[in-house]
RODRENVO-602903 format. One record per residue: residue in one letter; z, y, x of N, C-alpha, C, CB in turn; residue number from 1. Coordinates in nm, 4 decimals. Each point is the difference from the previous one (the first is absolute). Glycine has a CB too. Layout:
N
+------+----------+----------+----------+----------+----------+----------+----------+----------+----------+----------+----------+----------+-------+
! loti !      n.z !      n.y !      n.x !     ca.z !     ca.y !     ca.x !      c.z !      c.y !      c.x !     cb.z !     cb.y !     cb.x ! vexti !
+------+----------+----------+----------+----------+----------+----------+----------+----------+----------+----------+----------+----------+-------+
!    A !        Z !        Y !        X !        Z !        Y !        X !        Z !        Y !        X !        Z !        Y !        X !   NUM !
...
+------+----------+----------+----------+----------+----------+----------+----------+----------+----------+----------+----------+----------+-------+
END
This chain:
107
+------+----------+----------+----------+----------+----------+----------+----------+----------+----------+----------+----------+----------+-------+
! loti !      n.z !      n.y !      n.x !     ca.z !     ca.y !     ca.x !      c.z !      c.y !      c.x !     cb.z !     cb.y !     cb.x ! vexti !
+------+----------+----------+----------+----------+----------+----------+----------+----------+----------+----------+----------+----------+-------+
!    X !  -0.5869 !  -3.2833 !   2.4749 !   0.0770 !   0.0011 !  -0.1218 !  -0.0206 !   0.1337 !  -0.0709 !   0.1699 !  -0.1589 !   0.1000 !     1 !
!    X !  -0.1984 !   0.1439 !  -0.2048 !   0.0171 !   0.1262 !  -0.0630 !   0.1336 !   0.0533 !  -0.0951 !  -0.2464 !  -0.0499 !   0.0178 !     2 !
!    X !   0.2323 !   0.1526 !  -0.0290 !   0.0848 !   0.0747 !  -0.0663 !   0.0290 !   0.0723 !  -0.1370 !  -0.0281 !  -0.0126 !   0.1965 !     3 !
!    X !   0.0752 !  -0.0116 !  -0.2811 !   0.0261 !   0.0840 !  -0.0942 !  -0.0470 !   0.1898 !   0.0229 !   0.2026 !  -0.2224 !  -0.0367 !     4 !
!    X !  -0.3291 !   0.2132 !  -0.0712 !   0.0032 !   0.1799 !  -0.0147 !  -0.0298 !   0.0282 !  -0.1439 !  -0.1008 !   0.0638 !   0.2450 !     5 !
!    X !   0.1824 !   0.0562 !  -0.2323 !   0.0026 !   0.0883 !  -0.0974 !  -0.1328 !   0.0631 !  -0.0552 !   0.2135 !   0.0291 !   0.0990 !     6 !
!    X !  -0.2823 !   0.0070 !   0.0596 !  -0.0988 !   0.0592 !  -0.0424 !  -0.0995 !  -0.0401 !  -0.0890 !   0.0566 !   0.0688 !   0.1706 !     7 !
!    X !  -0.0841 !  -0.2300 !  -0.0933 !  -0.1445 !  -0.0948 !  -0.0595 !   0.0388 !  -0.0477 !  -0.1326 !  -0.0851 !  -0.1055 !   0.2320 !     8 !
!    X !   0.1940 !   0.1029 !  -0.2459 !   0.0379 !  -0.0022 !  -0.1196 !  -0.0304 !   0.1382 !  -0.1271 !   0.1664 !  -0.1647 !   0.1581 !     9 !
!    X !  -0.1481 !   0.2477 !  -0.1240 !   0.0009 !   0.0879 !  -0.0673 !  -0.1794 !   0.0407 !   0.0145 !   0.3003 !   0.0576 !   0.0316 !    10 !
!    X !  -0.3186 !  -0.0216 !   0.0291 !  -0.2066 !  -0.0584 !   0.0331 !  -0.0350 !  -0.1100 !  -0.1365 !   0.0041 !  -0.0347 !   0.3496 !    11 !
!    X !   0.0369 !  -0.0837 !  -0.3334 !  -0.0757 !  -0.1023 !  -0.1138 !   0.0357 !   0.0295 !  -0.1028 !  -0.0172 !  -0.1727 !   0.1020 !    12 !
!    X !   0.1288 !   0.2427 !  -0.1119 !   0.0260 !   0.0462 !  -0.1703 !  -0.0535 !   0.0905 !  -0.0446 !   0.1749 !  -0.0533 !   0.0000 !    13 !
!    X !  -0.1984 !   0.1938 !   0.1113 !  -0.0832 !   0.0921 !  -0.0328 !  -0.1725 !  -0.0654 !  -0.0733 !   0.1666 !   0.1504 !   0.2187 !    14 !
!    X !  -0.1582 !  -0.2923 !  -0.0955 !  -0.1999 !  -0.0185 !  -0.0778 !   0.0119 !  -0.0838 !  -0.1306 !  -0.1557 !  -0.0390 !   0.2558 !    15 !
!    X !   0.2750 !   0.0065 !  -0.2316 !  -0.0112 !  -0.1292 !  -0.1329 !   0.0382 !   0.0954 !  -0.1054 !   0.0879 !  -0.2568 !   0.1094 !    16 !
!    X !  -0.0169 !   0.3666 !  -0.1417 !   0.0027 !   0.1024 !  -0.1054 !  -0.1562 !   0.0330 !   0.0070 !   0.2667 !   0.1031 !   0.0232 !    17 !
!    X !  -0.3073 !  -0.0538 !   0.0861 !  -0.1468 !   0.0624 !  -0.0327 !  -0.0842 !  -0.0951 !  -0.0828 !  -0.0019 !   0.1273 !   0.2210 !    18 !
!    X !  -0.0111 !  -0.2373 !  -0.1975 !  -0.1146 !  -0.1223 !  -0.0446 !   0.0626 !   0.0148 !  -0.1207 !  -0.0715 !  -0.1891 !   0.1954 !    19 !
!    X !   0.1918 !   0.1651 !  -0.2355 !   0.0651 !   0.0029 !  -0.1800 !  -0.0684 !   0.1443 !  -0.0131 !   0.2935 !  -0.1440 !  -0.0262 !    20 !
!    X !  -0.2845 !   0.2393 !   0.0385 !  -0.0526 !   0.1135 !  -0.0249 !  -0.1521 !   0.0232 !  -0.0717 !   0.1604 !   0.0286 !   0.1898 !    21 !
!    X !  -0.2112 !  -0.0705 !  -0.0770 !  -0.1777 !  -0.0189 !  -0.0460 !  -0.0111 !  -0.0743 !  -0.0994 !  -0.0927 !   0.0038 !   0.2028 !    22 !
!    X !   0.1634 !  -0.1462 !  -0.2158 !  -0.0161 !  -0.1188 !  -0.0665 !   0.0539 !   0.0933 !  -0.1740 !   0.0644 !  -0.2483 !   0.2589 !    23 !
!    X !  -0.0175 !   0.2880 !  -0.2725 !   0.0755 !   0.0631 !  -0.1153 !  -0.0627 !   0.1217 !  -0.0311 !   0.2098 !  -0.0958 !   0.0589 !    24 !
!    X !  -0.2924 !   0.1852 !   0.0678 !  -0.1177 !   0.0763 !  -0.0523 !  -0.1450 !  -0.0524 !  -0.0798 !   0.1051 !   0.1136 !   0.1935 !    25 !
!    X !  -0.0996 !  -0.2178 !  -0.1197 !  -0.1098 !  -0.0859 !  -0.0411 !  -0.0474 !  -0.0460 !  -0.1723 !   0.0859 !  -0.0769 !   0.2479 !    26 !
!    X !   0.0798 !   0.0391 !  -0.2294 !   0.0224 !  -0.0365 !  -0.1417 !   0.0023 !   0.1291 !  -0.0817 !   0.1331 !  -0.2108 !   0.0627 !    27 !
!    X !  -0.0849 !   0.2936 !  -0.0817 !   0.0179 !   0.1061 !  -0.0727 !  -0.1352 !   0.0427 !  -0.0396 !   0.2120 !   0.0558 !   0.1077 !    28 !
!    X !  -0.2549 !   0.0037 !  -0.0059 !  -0.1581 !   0.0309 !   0.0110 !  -0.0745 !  -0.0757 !  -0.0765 !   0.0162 !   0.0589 !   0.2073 !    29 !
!    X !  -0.0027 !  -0.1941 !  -0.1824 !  -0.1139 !  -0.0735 !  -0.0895 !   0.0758 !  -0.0028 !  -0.1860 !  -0.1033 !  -0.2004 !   0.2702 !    30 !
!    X !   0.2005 !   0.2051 !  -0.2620 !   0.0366 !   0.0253 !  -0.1683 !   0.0044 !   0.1487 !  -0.0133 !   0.1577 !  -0.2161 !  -0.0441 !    31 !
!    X !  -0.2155 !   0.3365 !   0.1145 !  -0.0518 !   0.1392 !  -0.0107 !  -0.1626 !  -0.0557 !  -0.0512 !   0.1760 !   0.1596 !   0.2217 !    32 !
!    X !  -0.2290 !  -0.2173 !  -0.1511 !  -0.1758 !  -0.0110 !   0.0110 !  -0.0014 !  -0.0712 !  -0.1172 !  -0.0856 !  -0.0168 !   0.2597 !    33 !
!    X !   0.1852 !  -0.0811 !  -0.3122 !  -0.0311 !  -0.1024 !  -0.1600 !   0.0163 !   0.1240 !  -0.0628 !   0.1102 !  -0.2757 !  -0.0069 !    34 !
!    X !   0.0014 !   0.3629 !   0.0102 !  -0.0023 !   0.1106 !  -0.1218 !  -0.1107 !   0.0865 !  -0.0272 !   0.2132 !   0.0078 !   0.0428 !    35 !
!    X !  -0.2691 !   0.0044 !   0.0709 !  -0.0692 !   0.1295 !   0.0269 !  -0.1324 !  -0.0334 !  -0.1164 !   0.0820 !   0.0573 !   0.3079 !    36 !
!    X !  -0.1226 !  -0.2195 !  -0.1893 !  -0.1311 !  -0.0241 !  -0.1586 !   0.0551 !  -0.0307 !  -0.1335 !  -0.1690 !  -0.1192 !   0.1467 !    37 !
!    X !   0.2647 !   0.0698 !  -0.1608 !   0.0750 !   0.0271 !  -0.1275 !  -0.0165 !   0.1110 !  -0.0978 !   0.1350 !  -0.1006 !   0.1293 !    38 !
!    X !  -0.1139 !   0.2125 !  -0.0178 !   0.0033 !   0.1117 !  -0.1113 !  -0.1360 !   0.0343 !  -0.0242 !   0.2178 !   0.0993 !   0.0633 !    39 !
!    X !  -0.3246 !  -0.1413 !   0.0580 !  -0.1223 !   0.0528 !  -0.0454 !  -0.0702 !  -0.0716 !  -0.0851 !  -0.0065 !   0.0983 !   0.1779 !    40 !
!    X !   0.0470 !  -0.2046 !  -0.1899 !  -0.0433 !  -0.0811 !  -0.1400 !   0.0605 !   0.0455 !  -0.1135 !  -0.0271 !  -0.1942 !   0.1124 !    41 !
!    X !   0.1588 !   0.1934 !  -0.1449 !   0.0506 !   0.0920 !  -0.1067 !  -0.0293 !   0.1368 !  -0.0256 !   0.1452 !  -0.1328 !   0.0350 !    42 !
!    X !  -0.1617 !   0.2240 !   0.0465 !  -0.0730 !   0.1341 !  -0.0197 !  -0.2035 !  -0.0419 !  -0.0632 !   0.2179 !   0.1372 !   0.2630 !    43 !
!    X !  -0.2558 !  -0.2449 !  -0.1877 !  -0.0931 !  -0.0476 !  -0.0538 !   0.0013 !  -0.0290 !  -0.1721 !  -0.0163 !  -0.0762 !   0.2507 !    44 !
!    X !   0.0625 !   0.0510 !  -0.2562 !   0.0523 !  -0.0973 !  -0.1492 !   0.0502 !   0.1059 !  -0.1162 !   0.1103 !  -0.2268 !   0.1552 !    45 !
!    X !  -0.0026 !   0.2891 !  -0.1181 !   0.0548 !   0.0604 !  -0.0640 !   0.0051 !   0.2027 !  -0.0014 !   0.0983 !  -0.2796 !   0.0287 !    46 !
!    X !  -0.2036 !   0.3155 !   0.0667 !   0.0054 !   0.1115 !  -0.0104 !   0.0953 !   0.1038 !   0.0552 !  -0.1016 !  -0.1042 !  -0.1494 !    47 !
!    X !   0.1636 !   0.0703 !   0.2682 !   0.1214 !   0.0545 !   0.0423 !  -0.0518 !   0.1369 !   0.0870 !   0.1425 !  -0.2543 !   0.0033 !    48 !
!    X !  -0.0626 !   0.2928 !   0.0337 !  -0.0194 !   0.1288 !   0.0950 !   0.0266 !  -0.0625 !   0.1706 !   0.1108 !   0.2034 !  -0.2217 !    49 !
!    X !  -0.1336 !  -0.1294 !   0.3258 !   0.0145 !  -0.0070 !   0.1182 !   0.1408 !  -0.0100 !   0.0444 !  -0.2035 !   0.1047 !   0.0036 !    50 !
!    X !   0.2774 !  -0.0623 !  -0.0742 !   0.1582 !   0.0382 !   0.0179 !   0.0301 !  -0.1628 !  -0.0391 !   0.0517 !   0.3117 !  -0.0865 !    51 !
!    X !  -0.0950 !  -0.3880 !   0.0345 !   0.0784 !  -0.1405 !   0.0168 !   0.0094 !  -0.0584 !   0.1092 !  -0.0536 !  -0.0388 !  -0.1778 !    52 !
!    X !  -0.0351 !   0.0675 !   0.3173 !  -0.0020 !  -0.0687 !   0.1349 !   0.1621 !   0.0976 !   0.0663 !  -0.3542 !  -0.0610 !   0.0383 !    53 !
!    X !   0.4601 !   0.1296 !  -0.1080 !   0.0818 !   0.0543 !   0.0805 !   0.1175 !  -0.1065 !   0.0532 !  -0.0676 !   0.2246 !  -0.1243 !    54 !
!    X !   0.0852 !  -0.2783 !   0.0348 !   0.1266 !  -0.0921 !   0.0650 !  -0.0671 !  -0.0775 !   0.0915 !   0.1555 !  -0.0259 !  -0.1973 !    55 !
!    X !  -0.2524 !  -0.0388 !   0.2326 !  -0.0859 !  -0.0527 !   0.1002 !  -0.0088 !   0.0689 !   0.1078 !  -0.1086 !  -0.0871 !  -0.1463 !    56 !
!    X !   0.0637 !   0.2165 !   0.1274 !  -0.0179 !   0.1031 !   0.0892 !   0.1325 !   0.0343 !   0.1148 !  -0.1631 !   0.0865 !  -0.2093 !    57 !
!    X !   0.2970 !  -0.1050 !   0.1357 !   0.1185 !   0.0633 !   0.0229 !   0.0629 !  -0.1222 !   0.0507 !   0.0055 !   0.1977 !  -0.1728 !    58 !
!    X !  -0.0549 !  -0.3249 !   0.1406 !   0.0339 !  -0.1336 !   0.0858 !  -0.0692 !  -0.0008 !   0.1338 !   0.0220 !  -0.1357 !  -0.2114 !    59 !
!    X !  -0.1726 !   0.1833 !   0.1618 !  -0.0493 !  -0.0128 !   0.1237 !   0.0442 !   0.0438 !   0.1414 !  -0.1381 !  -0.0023 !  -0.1567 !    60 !
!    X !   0.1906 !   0.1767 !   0.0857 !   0.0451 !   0.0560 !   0.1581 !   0.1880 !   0.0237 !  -0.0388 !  -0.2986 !   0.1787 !   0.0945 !    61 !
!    X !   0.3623 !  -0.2061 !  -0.1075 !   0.1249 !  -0.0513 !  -0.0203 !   0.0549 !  -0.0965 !   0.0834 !  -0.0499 !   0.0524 !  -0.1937 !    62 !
!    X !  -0.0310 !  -0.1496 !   0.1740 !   0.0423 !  -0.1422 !   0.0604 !   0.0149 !   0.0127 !   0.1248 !  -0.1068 !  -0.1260 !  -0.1426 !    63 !
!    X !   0.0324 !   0.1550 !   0.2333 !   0.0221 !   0.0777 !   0.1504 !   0.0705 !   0.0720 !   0.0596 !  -0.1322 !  -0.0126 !  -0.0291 !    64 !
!    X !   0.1675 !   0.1030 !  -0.0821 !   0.1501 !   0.0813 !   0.0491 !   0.1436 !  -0.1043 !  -0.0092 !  -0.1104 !   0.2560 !  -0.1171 !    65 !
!    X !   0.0965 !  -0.3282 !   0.0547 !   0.1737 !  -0.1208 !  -0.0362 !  -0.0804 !  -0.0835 !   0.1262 !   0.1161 !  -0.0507 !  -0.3560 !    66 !
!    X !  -0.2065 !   0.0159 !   0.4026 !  -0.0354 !  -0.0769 !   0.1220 !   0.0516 !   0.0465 !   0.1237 !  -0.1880 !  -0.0531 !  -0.1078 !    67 !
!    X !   0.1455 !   0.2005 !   0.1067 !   0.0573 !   0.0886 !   0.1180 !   0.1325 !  -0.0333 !  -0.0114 !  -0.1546 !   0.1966 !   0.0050 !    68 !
!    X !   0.1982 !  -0.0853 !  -0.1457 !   0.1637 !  -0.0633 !   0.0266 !   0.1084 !  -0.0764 !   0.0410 !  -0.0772 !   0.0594 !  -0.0810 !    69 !
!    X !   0.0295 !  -0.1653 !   0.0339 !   0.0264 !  -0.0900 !   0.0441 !   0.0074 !  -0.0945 !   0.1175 !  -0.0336 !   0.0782 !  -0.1665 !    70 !
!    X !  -0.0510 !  -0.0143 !   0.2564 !  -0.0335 !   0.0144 !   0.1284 !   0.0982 !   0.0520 !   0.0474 !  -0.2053 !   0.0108 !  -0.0186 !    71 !
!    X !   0.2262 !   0.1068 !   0.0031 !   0.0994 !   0.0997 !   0.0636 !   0.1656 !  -0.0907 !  -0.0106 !  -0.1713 !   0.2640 !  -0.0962 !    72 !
!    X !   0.1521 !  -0.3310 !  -0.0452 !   0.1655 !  -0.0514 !  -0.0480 !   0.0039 !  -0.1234 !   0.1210 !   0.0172 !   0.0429 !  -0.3316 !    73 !
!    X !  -0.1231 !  -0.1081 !   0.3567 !   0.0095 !  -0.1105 !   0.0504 !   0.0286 !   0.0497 !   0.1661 !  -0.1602 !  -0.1402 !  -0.2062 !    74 !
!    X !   0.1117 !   0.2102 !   0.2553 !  -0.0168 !   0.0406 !   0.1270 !   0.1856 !   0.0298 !   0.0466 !  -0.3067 !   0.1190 !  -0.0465 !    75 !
!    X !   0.3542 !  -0.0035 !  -0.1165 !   0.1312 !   0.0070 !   0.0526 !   0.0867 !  -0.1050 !  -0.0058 !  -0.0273 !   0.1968 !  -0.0451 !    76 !
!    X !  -0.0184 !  -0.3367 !   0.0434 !   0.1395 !  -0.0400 !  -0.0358 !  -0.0029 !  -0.0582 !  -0.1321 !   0.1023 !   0.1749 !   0.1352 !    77 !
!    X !  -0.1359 !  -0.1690 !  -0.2005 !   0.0288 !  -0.0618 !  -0.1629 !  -0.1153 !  -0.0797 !  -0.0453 !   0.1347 !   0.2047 !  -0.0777 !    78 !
!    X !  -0.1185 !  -0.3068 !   0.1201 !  -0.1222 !  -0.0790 !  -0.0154 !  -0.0274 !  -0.0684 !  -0.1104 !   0.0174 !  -0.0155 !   0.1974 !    79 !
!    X !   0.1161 !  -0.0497 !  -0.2324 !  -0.0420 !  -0.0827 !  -0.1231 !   0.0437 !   0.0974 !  -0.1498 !   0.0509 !  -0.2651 !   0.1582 !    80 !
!    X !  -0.0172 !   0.4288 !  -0.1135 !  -0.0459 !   0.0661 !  -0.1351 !  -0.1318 !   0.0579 !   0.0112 !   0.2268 !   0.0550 !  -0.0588 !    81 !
!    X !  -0.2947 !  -0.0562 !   0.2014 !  -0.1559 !   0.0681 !  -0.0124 !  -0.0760 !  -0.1317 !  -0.1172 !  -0.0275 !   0.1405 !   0.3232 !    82 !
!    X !   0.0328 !  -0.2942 !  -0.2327 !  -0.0709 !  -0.0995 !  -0.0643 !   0.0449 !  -0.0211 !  -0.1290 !  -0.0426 !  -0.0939 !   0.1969 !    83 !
!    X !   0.1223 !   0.1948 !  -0.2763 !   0.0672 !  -0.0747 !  -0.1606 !  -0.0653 !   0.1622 !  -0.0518 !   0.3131 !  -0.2110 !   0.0236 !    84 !
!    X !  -0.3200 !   0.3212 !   0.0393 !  -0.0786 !   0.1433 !  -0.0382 !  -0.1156 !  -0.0373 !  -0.0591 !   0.0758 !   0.1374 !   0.1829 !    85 !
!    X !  -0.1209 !  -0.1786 !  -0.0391 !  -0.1715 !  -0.0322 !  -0.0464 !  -0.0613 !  -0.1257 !  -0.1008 !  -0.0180 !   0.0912 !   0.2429 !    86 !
!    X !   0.1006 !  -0.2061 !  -0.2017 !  -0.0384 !  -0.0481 !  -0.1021 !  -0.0135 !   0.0390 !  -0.1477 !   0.0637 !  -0.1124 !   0.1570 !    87 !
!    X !   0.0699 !   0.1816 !  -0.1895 !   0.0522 !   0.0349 !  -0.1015 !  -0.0874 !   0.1175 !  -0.0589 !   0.2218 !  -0.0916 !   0.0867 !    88 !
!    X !  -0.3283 !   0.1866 !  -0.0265 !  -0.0709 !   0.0589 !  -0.0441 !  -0.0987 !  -0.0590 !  -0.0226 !   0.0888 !   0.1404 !   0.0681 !    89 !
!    X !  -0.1380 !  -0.2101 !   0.0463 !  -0.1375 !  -0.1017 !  -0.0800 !   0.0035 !  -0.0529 !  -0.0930 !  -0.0530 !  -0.0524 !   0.1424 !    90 !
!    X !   0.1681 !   0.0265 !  -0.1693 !  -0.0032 !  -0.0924 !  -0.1300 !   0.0283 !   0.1330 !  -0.1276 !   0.1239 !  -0.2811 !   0.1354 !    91 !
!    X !  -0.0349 !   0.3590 !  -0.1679 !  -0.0544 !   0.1615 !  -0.0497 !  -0.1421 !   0.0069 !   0.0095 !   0.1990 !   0.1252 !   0.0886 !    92 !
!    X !  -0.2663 !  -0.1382 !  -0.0125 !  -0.1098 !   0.0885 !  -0.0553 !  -0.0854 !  -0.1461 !  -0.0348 !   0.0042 !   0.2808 !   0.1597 !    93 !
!    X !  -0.0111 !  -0.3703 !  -0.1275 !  -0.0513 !  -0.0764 !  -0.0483 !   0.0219 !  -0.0547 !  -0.1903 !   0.0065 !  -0.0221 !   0.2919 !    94 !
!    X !   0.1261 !   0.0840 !  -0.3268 !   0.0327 !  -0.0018 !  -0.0810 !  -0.0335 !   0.0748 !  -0.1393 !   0.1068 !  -0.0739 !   0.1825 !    95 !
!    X !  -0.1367 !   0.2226 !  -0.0694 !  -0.0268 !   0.0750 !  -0.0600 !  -0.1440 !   0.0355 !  -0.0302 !   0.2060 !   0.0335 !   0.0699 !    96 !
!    X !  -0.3147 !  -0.1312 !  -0.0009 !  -0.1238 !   0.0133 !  -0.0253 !   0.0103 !  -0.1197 !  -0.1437 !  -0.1150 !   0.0869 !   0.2926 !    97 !
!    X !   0.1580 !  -0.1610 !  -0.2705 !  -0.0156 !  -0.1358 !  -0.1055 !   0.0168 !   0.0884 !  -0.1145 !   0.1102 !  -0.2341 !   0.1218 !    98 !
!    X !  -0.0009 !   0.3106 !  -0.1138 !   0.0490 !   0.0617 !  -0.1844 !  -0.0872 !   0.1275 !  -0.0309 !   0.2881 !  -0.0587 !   0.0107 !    99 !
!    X !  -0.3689 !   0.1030 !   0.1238 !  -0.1124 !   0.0731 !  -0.0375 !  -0.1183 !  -0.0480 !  -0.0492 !   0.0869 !   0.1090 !   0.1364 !   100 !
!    X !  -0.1185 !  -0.2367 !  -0.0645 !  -0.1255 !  -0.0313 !  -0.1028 !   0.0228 !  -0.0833 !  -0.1283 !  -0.1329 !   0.0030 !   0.2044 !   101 !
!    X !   0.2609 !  -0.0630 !  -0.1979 !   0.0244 !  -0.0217 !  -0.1468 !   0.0299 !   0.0885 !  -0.0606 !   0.0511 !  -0.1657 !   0.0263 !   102 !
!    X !  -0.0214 !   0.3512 !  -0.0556 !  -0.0072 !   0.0598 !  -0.0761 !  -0.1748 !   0.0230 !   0.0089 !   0.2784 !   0.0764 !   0.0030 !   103 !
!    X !  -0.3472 !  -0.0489 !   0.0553 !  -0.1736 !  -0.0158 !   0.0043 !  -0.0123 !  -0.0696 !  -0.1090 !  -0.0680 !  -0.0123 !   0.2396 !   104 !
!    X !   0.0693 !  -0.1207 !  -0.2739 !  -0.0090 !  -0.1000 !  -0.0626 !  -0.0053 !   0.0381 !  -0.1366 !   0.0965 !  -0.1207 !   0.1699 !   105 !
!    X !   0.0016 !   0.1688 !  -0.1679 !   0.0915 !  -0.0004 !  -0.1608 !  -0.0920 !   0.0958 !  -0.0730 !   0.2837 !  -0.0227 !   0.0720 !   106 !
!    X !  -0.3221 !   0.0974 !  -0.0038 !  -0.0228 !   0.1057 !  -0.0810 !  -0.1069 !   0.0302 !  -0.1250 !   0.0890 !   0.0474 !   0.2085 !   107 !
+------+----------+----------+----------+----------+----------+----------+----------+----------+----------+----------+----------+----------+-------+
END
C-alpha cells in the first residue's frame, strides 16, 4: 500500500513548473527571433541605426532573470503567484515587442 507524500509531491511540481518554464522560454524566444529579423528587414528598408535591435536585446537577456525569479518564488512556497509572474511577463514583453515593430512600421 502506499502512502501519501509530501515530498513526491512537491518533486512533480517542481518538474511540471520546470517544463511550463522552458515551454514559455520557448515561446518568448521565438517572438524575440520574429522581431529580431523584423528589425533587420526594417533597418533594411528604412535606414535605421543599430540601436533599434535594443528592446530585443533587453528581452533577450531579461527574460531569464523573471525565469530565475520565479524559480526562487516557486521553490518558497508561492506557487500560483510564481506561475501568474511569469506568465504575466511573457506576455509584457511579448507585448512589448508587437508595439515595437509596429512603431518600425509607421515610420
Amino acid at each position: 500500500m502506499k502512502y501519501y507524500s509530501d515530498e513526491s509531491n512537491k518533486a512533480a511540481a517542481n518538474v511540471m513548473f520546470l517544463l511550463l518554464q522552458i515551454l514559455v522560454l520557448f515561446t518568448v524566444y521565438g517572438f524575440v527571433y520574429t522581431s529580431f529579423v523584423a528589425v533587420k528587414l526594417a533597418i533594411a528598408e528604412y535606414h535605421l541605426t543599430f540601436m533599434t535591435y535594443l528592446p530585443e536585446v533587453l528581452a533577450l537577456l531579461l527574460f531569464p532573470v523573471v525565469l530565475y525569479k520565479t524559480r526562487k518564488m516557486f521553490a518558497r512556497g508561492k506557487r500560483v503567484r510564481a506561475t501568474v509572474w511569469m506568465m504575466a511577463w511573457a506576455s509584457v514583453i511579448i507585448v512589448a515587442l508587437y508595439a515595437h515593430l509596429s512603431q518600425l512600421i509607421s515610420v
